[in-house]
C-alpha positions as CSV (number, residue, x, y, z in Angstrom):
1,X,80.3,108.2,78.8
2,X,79.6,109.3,75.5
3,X,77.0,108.6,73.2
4,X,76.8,109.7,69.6
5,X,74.6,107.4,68.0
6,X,71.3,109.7,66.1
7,X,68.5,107.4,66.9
8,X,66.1,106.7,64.2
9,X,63.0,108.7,65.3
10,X,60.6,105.9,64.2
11,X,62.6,103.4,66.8
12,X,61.9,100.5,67.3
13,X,61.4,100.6,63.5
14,X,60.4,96.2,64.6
15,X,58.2,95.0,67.7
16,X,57.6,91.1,68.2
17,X,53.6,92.2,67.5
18,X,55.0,92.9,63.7
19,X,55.5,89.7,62.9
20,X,53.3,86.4,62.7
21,X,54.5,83.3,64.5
22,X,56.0,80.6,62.1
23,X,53.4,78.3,63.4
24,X,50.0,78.4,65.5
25,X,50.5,78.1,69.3
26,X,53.8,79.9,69.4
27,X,54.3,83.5,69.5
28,X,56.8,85.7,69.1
29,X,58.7,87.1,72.6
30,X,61.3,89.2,70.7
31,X,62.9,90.5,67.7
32,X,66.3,91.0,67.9
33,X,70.5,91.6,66.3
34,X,69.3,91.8,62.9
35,X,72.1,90.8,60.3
36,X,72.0,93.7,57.5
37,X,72.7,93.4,53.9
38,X,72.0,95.2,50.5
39,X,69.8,93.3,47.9
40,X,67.9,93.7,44.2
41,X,68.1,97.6,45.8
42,X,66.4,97.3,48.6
43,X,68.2,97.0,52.9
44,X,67.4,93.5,54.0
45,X,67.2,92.3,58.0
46,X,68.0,88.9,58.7
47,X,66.0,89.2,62.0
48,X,66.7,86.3,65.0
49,X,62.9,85.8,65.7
50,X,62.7,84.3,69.3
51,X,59.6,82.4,70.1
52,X,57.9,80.1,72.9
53,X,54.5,78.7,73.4
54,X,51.9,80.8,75.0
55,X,52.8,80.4,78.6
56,X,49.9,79.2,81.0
57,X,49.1,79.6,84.8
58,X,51.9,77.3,86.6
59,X,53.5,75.8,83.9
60,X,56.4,77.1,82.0
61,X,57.1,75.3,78.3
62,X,59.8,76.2,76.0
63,X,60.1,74.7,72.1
64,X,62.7,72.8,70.8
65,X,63.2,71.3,67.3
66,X,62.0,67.6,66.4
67,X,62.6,66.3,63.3
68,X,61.3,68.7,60.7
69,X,58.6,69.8,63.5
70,X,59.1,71.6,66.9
71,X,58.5,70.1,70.1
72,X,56.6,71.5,73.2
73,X,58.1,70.9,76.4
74,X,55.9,71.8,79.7
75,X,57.5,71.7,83.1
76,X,55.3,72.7,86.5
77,X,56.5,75.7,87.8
78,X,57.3,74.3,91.1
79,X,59.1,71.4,90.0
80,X,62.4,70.9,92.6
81,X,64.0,69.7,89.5
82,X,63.5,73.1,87.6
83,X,65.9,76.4,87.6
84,X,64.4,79.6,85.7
85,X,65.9,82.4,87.8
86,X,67.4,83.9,84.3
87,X,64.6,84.8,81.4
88,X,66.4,83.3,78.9
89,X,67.9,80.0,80.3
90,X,66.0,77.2,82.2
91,X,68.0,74.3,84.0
92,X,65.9,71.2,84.0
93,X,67.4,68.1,85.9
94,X,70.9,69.3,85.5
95,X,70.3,70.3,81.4
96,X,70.2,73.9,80.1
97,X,67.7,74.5,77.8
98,X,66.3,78.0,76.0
99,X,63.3,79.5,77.3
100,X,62.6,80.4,73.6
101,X,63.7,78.6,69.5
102,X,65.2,81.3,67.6
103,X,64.8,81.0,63.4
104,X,66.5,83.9,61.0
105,X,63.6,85.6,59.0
106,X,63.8,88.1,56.0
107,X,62.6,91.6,55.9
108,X,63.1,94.5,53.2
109,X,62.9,98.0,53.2
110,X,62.7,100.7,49.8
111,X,63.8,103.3,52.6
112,X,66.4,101.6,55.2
113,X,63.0,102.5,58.2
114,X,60.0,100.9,56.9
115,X,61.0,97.1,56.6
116,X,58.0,94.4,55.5
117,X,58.1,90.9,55.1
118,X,58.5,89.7,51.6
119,X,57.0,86.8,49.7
120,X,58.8,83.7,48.4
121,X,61.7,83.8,50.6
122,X,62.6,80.8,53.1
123,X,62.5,81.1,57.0
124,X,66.0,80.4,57.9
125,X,65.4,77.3,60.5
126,X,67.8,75.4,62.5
127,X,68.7,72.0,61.1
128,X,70.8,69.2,62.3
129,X,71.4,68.3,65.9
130,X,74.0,71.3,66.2
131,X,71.3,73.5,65.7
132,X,68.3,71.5,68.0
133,X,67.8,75.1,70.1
134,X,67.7,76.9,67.2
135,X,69.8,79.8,65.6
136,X,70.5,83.0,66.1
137,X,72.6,86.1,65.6
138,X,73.3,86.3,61.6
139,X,76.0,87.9,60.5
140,X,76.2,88.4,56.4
141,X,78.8,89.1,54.8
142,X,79.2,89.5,50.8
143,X,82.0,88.5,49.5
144,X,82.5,88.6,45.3
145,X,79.0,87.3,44.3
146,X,78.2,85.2,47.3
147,X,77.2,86.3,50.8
148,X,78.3,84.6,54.1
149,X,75.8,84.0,56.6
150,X,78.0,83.2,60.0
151,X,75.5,82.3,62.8
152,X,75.2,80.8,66.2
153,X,73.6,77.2,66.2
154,X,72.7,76.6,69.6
155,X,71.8,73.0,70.8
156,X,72.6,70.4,74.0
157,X,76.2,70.0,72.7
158,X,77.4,73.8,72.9
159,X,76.6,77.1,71.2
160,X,79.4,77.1,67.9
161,X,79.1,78.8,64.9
162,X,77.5,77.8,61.8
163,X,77.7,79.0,58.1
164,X,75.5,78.7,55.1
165,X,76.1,80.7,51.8
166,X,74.0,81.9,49.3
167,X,73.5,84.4,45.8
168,X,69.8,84.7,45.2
169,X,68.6,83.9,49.0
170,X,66.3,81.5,48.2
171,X,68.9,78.4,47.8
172,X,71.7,77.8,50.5
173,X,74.3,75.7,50.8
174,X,75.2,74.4,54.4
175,X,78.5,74.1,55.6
176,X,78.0,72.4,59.4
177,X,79.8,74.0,62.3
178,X,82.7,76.2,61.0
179,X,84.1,76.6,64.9
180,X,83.4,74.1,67.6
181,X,81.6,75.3,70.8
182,X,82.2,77.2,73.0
183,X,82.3,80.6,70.3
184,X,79.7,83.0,68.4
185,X,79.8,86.6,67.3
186,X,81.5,85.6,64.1
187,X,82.3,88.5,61.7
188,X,83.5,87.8,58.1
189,X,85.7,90.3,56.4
190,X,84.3,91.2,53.0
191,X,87.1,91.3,51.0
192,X,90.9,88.6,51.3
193,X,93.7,90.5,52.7
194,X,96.6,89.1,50.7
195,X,94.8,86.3,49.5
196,X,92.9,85.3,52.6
197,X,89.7,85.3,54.2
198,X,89.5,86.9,57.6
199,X,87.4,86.6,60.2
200,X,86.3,87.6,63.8
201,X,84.7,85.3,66.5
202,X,84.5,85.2,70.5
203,X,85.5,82.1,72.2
204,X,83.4,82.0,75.3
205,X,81.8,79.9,78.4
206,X,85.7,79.5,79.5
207,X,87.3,79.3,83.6
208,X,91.4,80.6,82.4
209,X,90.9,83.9,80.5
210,X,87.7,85.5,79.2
211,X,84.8,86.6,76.6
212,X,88.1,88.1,74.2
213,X,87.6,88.8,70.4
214,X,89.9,86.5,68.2
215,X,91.3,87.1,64.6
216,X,91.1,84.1,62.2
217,X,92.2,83.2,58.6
218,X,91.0,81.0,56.5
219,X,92.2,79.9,52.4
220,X,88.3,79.6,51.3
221,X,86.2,81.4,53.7
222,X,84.7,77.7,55.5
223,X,87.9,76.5,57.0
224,X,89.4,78.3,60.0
225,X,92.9,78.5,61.7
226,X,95.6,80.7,62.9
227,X,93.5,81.6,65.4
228,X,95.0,85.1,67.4
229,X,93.7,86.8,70.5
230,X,93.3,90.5,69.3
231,X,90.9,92.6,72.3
232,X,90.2,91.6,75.9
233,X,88.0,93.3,78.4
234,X,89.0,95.4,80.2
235,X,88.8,96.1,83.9
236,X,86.7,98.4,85.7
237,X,85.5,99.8,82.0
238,X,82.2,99.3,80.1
239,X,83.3,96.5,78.6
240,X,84.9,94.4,81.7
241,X,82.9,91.3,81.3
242,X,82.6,90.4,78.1
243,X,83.2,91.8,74.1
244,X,82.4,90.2,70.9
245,X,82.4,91.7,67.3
246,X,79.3,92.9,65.5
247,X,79.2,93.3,62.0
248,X,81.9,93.0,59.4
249,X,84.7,95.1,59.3
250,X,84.2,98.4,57.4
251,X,87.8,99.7,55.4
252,X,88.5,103.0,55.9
253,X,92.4,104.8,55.6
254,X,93.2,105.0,58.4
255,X,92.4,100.6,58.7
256,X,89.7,98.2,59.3
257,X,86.8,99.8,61.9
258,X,84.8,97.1,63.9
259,X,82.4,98.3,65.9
260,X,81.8,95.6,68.7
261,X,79.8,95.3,71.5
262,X,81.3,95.2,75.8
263,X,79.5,94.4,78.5
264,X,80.2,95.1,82.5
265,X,79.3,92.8,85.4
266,X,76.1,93.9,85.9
267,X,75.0,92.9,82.2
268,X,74.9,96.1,80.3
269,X,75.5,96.1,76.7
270,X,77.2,99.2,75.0
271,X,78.6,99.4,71.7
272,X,82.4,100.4,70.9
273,X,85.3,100.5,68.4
274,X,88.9,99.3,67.2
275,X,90.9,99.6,64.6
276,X,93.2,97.3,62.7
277,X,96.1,97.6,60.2
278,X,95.1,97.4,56.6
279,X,97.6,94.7,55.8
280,X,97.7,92.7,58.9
281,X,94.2,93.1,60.6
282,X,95.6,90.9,63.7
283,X,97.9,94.5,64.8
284,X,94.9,96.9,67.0
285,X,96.1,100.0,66.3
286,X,93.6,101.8,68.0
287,X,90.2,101.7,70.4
288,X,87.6,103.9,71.6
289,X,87.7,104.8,76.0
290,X,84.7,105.4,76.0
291,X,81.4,103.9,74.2
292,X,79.9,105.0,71.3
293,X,76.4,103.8,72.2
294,X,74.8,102.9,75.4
295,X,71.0,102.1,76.0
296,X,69.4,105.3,76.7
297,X,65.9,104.8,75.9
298,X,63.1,103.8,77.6
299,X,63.4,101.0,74.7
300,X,66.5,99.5,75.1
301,X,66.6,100.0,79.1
302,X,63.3,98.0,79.4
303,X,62.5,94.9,77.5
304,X,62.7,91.1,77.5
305,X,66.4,91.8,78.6
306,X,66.9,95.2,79.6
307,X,70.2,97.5,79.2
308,X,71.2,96.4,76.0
309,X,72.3,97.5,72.4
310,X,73.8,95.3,70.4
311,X,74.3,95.3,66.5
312,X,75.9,92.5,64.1
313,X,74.6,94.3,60.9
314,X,74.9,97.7,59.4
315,X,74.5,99.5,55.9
316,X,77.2,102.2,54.3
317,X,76.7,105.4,52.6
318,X,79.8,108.0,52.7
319,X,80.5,108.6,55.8
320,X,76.8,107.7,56.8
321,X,77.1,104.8,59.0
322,X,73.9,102.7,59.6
323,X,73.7,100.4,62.7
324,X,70.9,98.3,63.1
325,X,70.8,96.7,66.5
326,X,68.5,94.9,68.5
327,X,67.6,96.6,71.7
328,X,66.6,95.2,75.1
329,X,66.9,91.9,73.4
330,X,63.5,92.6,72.6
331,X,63.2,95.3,69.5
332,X,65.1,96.1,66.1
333,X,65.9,99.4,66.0
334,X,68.4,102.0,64.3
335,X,70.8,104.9,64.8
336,X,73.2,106.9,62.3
337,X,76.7,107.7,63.1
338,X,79.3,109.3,61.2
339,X,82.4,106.9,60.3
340,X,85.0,109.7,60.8
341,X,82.9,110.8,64.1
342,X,83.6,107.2,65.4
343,X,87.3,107.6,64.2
344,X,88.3,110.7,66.0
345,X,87.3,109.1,69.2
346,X,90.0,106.2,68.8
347,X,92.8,106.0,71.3
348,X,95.6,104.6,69.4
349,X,98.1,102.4,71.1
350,X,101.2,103.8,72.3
351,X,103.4,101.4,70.2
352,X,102.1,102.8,67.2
């Protein structure tokens, strides 16, 4: 395995003890898969802040939204009723719910490492009763004047994608679920491709098939179709169990570089990359053997949810690749690569 990520020495550059809570009595159990966007000058996070009451001695409680409030549900730990083998799903009388409520929150940095919390700008908050567990996972993508904020809403009916758009991130407009449950990791292209919008997403929770990345198109950027199944797993590799895109697509010559994120059977997230034709991003022309990141550090092995990295935002300079990624499902952290480092290490398809 390879690894040629340059870790940010200051990593994690975010820990949950950061940040205050949105509201007393909840704190904040991780930080995590930071969307990643340029603003007024400044790198902006878009940080999925995951957070649960202050657990007590027998009892485990999880929040869930109410209205405009949140709701605290406590549940004895011995319960027959209760399941809460995994740390962050419980199964209550034959429901799933989230052990924590994940909101989007803003944070800026003048220097890409030191990121603070600015004044006047909304908490992003689930809202509807598509988004009743919260949501999570922003990806942002800026398209013309406006930027694309894909997400995954997360309540009793499924975990889909949502979308909201905004200029000056202080107004947004909603536009409801964009694709149905089961699906998430949705990636927006930031420029059409003759005349379209593109996007990314991972159908998921399925018996026939798998956790593959799908292509789709769309005439205004809100409604999807033409759906294509463009990378599976692949067996007896890093990424066997399950893949899913991270960021938007960066355009280089040689096609359009996603780096996405695999995982194995024993739940180990690594980050990779494909390539797709300029003109028709649905043709893979090429993908990396081997990863390009793996959790190394004592930071990403040990955390709420050890063994992971996992990125859905990054910034450009050059060839200066900059991956923010949350690590151990716990921290926001980043590493530097270079774009035509990540390029030489393509396989390309045979066909090609």
């Amino acid at each position: 395995m390879t690894d040629s990520a340059k870790r940010f020495l200051q990593n994690p550059i975010l820990s949950p003890k950061d940040l205050s809570p949105s509201i007393p009595g909840l704190e904040i159990a991780c930080l995590l898969n930071p969307g990643v966007f340029t603003f007024q000058g400044k790198t902006w996070l878009l940080i999925r802040v995951a957070e649960r009451p202050k657990q007590k001695e027998g009892l485990i409680s999880f929040p869930v939204l109410k209205g405009e409030g949140i709701e605290i549900i406590e549940i004895q730990e011995n319960d027959p009723d209760l399941v809460a083998d995994d740390p962050r799903v419980i199964n209550y009388k034959g429901a799933d719910y989230l052990t924590t409520l994940s909101h989007l929150r803003l944070v800026c940095s003048d220097d890409g490492i030191n990121f603070y919390q600015p004044e006047g700008y909304p908490l992003l908050q689930g809202e509807g009763e598509d988004e009743v567990f919260g949501i999570e996972d922003c990806r942002v993508a800026l398209i013309d004047d406006t930027y694309y904020l894909t997400f995954t809403a997360v309540s009793e009916h499924g975990v889909g994608v949502g979308m909201r758009t905004t200029k000056d991130w202080k107004t947004f407009e909603k536009h409801g679920m964009i694709i149905p449950p089961h699906n998430k990791d949705c990636a927006v292209f930031e420029e059409k491709i003759n005349g379209k919008f593109y996007t990314l997403h991972r159908p998921s929770s399925v018996d026939l098939g798998g956790n593959y990345i799908w292509l789709a198109e769309s005439p205004d950027g809100i409604h999807w179709g033409n759906h294509k199944c463009i990378i599976k797993t692949r067996k007896n590799k890093w990424d066997s169990k399950r893949v899913g895109a991270g960021a938007a697509p960066i355009k280089t010559e040689k096609g359009w570089l996603e780096i996405y994120h695999g995982a194995n059977a024993e739940h180990q997230y690594c980050l990779g990359a494909f390539l797709m034709d300029l003109n028709d991003p649905s043709k893979v022309i090429a993908q990396t053997d081997e990863p390009i990141m793996k959790p190394i550090a004592e930071y990403e092995l040990c955390g709420f949810f050890g063994q992971v990295v996992f990125t859905n935002g990054h910034t450009i300079n050059g060839d200066e690749l900059t991956i923010y990624y949350g690590a151990a499902d716990e921290f926001v952290c980043g590493a530097k690569f270079s774009i035509q480092d990540i390029l030489s290490q393509l396989k390309y398809n045979h066909a090609q």
